[in-house]
C-alpha positions as semicolon CSV with decimal commas, in nm:
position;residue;x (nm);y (nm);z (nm)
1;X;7,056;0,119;-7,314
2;X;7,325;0,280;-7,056
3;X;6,954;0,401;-6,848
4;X;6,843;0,058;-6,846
5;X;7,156;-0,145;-6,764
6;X;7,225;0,140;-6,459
7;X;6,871;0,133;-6,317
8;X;6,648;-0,128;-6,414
9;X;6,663;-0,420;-6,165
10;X;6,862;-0,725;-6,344
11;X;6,714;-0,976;-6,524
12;X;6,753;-1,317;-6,339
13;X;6,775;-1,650;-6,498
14;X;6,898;-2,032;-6,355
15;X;7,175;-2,153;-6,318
16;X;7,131;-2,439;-6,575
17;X;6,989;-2,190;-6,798
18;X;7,328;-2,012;-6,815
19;X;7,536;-2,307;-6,838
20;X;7,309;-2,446;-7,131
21;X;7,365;-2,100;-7,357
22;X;7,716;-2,090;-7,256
23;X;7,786;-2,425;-7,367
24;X;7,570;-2,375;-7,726
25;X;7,754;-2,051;-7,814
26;X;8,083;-2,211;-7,814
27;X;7,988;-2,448;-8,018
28;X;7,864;-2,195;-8,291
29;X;8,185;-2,097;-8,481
30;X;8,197;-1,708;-8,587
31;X;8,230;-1,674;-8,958
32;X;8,548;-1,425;-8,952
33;X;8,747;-1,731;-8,785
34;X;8,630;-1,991;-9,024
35;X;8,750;-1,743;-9,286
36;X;9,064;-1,714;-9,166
37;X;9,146;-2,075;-9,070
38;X;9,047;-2,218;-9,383
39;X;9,252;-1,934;-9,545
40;X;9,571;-2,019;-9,381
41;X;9,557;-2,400;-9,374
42;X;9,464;-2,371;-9,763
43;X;9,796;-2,171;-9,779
44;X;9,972;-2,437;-9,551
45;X;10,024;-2,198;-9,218
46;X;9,753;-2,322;-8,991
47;X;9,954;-2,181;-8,717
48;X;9,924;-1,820;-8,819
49;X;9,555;-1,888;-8,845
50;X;9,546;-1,941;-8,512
51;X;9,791;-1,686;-8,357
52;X;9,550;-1,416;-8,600
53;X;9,245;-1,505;-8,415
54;X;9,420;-1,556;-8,065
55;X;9,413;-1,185;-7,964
């Protein structure tokens, strides 16, 4: 992987393309943080929920 991301030529896609995969992956939550937000407001902290996933 480190031979092909040094010296194969890159991959080039549009512009609207990477706006458009950019947008959709934020909107896909990652499991680990639904985990832990619904763990803390279910305890009543939703604010260390948050400052857990912030770093």
């Amino acid at each position: 992987m480190l031979w092909i991301a040094f010296f194969c030529p890159p991959h080039v896609h549009g512009e609207r393309e990477g706006v458009a995969v950019g947008f959709m992956a934020g909107l896909i939550s990652c499991p680990l943080t639904l985990f832990v937000m619904t763990f803390a407001i279910s305890r009543g902290v939703p604010e260390a929920g948050i400052m857990s996933r912030s770093s």
